[in-house]
C-alpha positions in Angstrom: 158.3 104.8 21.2 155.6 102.5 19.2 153.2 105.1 19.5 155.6 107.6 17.4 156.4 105.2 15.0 152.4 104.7 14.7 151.7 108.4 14.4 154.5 108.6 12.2 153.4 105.6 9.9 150.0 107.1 9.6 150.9 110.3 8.8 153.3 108.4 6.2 150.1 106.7 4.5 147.8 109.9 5.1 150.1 111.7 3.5 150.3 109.5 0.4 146.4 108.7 0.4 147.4 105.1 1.1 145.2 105.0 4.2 142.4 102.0 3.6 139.3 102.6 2.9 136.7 102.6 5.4 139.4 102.7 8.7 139.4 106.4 10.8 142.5 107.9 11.4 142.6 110.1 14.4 145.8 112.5 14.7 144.7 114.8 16.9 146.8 113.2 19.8 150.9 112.9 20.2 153.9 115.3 20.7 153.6 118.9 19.6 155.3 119.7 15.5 157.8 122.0 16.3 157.3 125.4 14.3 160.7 127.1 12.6 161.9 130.3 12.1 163.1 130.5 8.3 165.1 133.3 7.2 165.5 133.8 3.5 168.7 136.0 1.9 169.2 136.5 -1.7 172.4 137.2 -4.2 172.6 140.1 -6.6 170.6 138.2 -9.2 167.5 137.8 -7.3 168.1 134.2 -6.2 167.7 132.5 -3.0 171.5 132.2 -1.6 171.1 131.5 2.1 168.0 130.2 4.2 168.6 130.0 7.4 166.1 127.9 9.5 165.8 127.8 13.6 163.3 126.9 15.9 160.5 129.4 16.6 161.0 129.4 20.0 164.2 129.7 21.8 165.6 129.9 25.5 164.3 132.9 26.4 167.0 136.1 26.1 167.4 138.8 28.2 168.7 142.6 28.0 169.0 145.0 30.8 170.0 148.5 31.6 172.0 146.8 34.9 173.4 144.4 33.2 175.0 147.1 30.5 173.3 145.1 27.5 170.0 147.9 27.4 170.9 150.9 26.6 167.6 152.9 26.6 163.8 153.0 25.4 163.1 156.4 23.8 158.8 156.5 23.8 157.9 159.6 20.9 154.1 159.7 19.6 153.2 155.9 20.7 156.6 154.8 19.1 159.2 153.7 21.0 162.6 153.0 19.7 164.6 150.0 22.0 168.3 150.6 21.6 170.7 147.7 22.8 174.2 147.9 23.5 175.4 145.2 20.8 173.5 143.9 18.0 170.3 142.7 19.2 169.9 139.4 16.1 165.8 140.2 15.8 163.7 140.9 13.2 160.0 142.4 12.2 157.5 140.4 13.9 159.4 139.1 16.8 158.2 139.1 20.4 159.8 141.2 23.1 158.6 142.0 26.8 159.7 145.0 28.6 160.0 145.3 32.2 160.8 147.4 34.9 159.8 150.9 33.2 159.1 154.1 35.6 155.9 154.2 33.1 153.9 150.9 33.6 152.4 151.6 30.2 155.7 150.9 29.1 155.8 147.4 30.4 153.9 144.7 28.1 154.7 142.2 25.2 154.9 144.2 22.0 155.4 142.8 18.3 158.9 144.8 16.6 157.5 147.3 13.9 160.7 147.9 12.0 164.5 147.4 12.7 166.3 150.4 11.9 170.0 149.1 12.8 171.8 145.9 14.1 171.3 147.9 17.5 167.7 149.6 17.2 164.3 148.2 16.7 161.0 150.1 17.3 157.6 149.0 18.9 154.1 150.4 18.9 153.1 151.7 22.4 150.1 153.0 23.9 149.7 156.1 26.9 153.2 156.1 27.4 154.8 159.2 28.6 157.6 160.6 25.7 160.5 160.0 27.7 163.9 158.5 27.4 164.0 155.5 30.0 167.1 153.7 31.1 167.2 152.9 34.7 165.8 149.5 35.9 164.6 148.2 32.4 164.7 144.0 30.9 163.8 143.3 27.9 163.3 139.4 27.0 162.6 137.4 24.1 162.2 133.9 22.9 162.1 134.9 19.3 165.6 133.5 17.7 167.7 136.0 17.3 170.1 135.5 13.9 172.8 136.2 16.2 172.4 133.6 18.6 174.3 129.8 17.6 171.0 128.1 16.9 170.4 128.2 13.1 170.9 125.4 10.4 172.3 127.1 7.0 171.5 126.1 3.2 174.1 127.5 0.8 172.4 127.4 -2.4 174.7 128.1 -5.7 173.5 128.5 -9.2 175.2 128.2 -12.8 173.6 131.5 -14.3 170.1 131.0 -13.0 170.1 127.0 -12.4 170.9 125.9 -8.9 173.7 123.3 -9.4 175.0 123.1 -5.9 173.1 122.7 -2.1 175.2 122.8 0.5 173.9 122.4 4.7 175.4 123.2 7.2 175.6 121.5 10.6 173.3 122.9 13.2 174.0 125.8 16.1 175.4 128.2 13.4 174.9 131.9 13.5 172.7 133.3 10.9 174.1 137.0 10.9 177.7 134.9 9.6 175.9 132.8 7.5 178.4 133.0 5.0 180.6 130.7 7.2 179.1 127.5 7.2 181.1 124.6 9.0 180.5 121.3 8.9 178.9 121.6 5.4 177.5 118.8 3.4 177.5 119.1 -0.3 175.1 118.5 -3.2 175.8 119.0 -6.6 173.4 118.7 -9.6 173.9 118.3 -13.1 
């Protein structure tokens, strides 16, 4: 526990150039910085109106055809498009491995190209056969998914275009509802 509060103290006065002159600081050591996921929406007027923010990585998540959550992988021209059986909560950029494919070009960790529904997302494959597949198929991810209750929501709300009100939500909401924030704390400006 001292050690944090040291790390934290010197990060405190690094950040603030109040470090003395002439002492080395070394802050290569001590507990990992988390990284977040931050997902921006924005009103009819162009303004920020929701950012929701989550932790990079997540419990991992899994789909399968067995398990009636996967419903296929259609592969077309080193494209395949994953189709799940409810809204899958992921976005461009995300992390997913497939597993299980008849086609072991298929299995692999690919990056999601573009989301195309709640339901479909497509990834970038290489030598796989243009099939559909759905027998024996997982997908997993870590990546959070803006369905999943893990997301801390800021309600932003502007006067024409000044903000005037911030209000923050408690944590483990779901992005995808983000317009139902409970447990909200309020700011107002003036």
């Amino acid at each position: 526990m001292l050690r944090f509060i040291a790390v934290a103290l010197t990060c405190a006065f690094i950040a603030y150039g109040q470090v003395p002159t002439g002492q080395t600081v070394i802050v290569s050591s001590g507990p990992e910085r988390t990284q977040f996921t931050q997902l921006l929406f924005r009103d009819g007027s162009d303004n920020t109106e929701y950012i929701c923010v989550a932790e990079r990585a997540q419990r991992s998540y899994t789909w399968s055809i067995a398990g009636s959550t996967l419903t296929s992988i259609v592969d077309s021209s080193n494209t395949s498009t994953v189709t799940t059986a409810s809204a899958h909560g992921l976005a461009v950029g995300n992390l997913v491995t497939v597993a299980g494919a008849t086609d072991a070009d298929l299995n692999g960790t690919y990056y999601i190209q573009t989301v195309g529904s709640t339901t479909t997302f497509t990834i970038t494959t290489a030598n796989v056969t243009d099939a559909t597949y759905n027998t024996g198929l997982t997908l997993e991810t870590t990546a959070p998914r803006d369905t999943a209750s893990i997301w801390t929501i800021t309600k932003l709300s502007y006067t024409t275009t000044f903000l005037d009100r911030v209000q923050v939500s408690d944590p483990n909401q779901i992005c995808a509802n983000r317009a139902v924030t409970t447990g909200a704390t309020k700011i107002t400006y003036k």
